[in-house]
MIDOSE-1310 file (N, C-alpha, C; in nm, 2 decimals, decimal comma, always signed):
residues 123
xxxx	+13,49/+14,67/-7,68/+13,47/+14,77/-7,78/+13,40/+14,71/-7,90; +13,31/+14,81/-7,99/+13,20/+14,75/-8,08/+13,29/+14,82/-8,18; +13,29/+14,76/-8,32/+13,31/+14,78/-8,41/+13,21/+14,87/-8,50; +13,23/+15,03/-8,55/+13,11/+15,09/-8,61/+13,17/+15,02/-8,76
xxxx	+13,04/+15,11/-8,80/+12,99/+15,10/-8,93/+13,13/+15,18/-9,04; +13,18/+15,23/-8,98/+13,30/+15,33/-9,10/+13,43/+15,23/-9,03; +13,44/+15,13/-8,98/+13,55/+15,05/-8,94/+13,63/+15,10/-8,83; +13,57/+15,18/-8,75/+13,64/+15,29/-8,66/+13,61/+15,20/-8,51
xxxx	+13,63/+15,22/-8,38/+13,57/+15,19/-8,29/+13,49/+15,25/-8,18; +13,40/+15,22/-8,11/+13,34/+15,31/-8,02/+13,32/+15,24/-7,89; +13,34/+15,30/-7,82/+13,31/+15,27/-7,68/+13,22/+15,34/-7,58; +13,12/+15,28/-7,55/+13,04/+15,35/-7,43/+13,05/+15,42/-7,33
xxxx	+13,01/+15,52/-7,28/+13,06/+15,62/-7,21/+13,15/+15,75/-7,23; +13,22/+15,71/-7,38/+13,30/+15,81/-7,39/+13,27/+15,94/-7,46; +13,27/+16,01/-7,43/+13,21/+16,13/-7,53/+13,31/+16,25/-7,58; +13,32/+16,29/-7,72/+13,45/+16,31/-7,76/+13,46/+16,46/-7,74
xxxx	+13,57/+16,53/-7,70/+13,58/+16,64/-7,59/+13,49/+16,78/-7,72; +13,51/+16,76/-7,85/+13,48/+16,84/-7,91/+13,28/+16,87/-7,88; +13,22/+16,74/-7,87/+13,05/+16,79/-7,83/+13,04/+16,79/-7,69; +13,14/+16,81/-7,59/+13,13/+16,87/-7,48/+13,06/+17,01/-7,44
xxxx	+13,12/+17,14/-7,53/+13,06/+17,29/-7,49/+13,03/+17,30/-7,66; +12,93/+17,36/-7,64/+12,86/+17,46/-7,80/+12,87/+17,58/-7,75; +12,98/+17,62/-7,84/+13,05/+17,76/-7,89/+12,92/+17,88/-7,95; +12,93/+17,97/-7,89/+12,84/+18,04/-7,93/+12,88/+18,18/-8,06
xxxx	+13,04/+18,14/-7,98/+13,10/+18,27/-8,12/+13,13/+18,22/-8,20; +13,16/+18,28/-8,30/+13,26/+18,27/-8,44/+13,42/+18,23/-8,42; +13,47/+18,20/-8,47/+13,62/+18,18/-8,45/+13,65/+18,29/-8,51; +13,65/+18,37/-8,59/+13,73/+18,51/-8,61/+13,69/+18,62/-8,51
xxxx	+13,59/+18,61/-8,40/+13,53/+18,67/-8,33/+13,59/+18,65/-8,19; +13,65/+18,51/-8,17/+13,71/+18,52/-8,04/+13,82/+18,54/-8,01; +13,83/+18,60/-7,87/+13,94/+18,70/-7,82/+14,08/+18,59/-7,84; +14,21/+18,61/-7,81/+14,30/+18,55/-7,85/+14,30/+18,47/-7,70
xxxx	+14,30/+18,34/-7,62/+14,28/+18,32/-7,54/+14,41/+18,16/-7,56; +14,55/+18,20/-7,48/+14,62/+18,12/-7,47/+14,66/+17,99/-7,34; +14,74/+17,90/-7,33/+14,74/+17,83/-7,19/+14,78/+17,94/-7,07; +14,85/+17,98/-7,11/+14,90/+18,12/-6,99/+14,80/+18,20/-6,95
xxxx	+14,75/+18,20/-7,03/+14,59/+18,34/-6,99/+14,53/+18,33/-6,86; +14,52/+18,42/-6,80/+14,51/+18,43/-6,66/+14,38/+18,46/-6,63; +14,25/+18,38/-6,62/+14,10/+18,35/-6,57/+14,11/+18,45/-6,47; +14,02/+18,52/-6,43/+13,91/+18,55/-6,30/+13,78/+18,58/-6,33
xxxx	+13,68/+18,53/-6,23/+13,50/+18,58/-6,28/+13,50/+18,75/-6,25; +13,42/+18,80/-6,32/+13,33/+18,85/-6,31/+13,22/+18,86/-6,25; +13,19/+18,86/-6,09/+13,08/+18,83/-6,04/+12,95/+18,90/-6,08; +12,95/+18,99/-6,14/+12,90/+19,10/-6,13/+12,78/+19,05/-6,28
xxxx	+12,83/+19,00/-6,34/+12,71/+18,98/-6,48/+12,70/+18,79/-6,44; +12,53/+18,79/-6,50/+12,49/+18,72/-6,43/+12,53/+18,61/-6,52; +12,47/+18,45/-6,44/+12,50/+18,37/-6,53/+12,38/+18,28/-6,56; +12,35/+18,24/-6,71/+12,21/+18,25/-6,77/+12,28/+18,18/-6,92
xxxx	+12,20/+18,09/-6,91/+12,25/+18,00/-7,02/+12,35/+17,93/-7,07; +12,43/+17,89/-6,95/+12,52/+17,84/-6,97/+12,53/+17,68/-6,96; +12,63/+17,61/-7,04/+12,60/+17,51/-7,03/+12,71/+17,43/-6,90; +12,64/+17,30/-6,89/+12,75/+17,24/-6,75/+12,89/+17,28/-6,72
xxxx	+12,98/+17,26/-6,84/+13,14/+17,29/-6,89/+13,13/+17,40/-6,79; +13,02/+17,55/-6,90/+13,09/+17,65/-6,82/+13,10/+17,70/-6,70; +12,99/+17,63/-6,71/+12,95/+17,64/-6,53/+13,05/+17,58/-6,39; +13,11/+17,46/-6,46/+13,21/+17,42/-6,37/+13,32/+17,55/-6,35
xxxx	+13,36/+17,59/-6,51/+13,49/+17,65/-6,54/+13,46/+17,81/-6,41; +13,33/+17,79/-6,42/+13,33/+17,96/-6,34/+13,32/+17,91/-6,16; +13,30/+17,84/-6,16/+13,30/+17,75/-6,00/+13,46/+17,70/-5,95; +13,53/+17,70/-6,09/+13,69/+17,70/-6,03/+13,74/+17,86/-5,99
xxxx	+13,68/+17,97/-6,10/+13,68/+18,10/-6,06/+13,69/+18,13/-5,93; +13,56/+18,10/-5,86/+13,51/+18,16/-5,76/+13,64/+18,20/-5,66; +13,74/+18,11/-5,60/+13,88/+18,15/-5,51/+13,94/+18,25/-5,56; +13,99/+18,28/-5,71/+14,04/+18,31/-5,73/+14,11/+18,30/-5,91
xxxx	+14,22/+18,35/-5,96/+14,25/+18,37/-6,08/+14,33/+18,25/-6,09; +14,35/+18,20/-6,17/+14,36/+18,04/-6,25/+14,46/+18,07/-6,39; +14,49/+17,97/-6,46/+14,58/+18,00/-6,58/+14,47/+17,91/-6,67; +14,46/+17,93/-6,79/+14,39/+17,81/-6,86/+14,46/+17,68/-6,85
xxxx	+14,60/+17,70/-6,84/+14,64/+17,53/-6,84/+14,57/+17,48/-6,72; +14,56/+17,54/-6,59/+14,53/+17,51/-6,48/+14,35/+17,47/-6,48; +14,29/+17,54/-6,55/+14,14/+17,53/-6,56/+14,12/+17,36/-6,68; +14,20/+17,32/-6,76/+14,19/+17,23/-6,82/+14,22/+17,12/-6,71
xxxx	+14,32/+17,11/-6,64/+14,35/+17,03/-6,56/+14,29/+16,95/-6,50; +14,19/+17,08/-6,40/+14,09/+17,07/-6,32/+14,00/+16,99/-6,36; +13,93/+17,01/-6,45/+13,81/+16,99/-6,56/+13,84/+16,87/-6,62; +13,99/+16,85/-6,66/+14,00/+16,72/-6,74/+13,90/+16,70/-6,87
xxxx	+13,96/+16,81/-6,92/+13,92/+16,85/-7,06/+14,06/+16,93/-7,18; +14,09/+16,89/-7,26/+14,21/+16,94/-7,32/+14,20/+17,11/-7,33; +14,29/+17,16/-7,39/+14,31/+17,25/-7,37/+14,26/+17,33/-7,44; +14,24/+17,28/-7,57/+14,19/+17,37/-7,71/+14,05/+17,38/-7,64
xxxx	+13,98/+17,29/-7,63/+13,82/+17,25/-7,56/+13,82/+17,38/-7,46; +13,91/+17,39/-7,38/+13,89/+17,50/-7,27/+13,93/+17,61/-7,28; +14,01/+17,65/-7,43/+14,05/+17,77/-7,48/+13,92/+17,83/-7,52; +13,84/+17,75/-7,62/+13,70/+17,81/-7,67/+13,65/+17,82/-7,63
xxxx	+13,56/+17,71/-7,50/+13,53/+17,76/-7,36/+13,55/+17,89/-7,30; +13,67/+17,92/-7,28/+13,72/+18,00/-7,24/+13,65/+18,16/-7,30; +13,72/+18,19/-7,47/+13,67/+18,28/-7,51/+13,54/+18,33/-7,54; +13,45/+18,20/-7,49/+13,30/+18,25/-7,54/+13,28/+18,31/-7,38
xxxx	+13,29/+18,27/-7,28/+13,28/+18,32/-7,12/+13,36/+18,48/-7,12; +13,48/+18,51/-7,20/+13,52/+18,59/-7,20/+13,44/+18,71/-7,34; +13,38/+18,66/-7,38/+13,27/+18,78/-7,47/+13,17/+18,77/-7,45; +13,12/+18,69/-7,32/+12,97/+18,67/-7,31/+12,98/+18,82/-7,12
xxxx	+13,09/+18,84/-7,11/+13,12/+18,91/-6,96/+13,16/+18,78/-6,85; +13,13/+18,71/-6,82/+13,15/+18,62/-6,74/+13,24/+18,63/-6,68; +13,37/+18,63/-6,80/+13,53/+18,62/-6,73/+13,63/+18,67/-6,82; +13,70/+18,75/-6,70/+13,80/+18,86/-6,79/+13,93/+18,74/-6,80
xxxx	+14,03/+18,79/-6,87/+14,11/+18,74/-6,87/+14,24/+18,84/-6,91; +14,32/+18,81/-6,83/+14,48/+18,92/-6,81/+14,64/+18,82/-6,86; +14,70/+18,86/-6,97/+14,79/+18,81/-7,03/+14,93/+18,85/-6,86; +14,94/+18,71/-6,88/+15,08/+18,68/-6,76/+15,18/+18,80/-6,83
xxxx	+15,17/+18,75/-6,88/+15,33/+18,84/-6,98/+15,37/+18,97/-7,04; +15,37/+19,05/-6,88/+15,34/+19,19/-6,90/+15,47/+19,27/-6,94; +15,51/+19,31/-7,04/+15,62/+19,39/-7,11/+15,70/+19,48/-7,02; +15,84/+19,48/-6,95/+15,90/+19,57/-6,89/+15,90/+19,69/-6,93
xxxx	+15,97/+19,77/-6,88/+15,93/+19,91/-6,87/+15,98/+19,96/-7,02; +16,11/+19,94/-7,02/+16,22/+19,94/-7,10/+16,30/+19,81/-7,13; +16,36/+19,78/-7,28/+16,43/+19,70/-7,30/+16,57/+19,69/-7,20; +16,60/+19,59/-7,19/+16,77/+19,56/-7,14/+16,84/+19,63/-7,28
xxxx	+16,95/+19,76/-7,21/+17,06/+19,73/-7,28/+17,18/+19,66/-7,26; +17,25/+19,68/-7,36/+17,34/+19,60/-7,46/+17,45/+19,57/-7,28; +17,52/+19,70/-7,25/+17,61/+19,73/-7,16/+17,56/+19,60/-6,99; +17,40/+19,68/-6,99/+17,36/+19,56/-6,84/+17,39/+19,41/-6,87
xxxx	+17,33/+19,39/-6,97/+17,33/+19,20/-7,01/+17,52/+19,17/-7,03; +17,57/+19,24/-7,08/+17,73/+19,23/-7,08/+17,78/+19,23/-6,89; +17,71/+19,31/-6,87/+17,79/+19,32/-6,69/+17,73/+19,18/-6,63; +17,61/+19,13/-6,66/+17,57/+19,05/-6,58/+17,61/+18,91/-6,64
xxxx	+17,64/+18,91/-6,76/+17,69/+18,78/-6,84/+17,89/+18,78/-6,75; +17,91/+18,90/-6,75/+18,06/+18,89/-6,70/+18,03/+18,86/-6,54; +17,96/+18,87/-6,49/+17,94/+18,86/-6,37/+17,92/+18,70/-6,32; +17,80/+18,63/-6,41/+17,79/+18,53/-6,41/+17,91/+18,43/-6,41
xxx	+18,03/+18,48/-6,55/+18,12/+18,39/-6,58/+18,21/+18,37/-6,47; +18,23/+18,50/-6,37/+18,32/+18,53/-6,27/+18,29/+18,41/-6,18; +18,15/+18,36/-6,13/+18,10/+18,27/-6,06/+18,18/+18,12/-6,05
């Protein structure tokens, strides 16, 4: 390891995950894109200017729908890095993205969670 000039250290080869992808949106502009968020491509809009990153990230696409935690994995790139990633592919068309966490029909009442908590206890 070489010692820089601000007393910090640097090492060859490493390159720090933030100058990996150039973001093309705004941050008040991109969609809310969490680790749960559920990837699939869009085959259908083309792909044109994109840089290596995203290009891998839509090449994990191709089988199938993915979670972002799962697309960081892959990539071995953190998660924040693959979140922004993420949202610029998601306003550019590339890739939709569908929230896991789809709200039941109706809330549980009060009476079912009491039957099934007494049910449980019975066990």
């Amino acid at each position: 390891m070489n010692s820089g000039a601000g007393g910090g250290h640097t090492r060859r080869g490493v390159v720090r995950s933030h100058t990996v992808i150039t973001t093309r949106t705004e941050v008040q502009d991109r969609p809310h894109v969490d680790m749960a968020t559920l990837l699939s491509l869009d085959a259908r809009v083309p792909v044109r200017g994109l840089g290596v990153q995203a290009r891998r990230l839509l090449a994990l696409l191709e089988p199938g729908m993915l979670s972002v935690a799962d697309v960081s994995a892959h990539l071995s790139l953190p998660g924040g890095v693959v979140r922004a990633l993420t949202a610029d592919l998601i306003v550019s068309g590339n890739v939709v993205a569908d929230n896991p966490f789809v709200p039941g029909g109706q809330p549980l009442e009060r009476d079912i969670l009491e039957r099934v908590l007494d049910g449980l206890q019975r066990l």
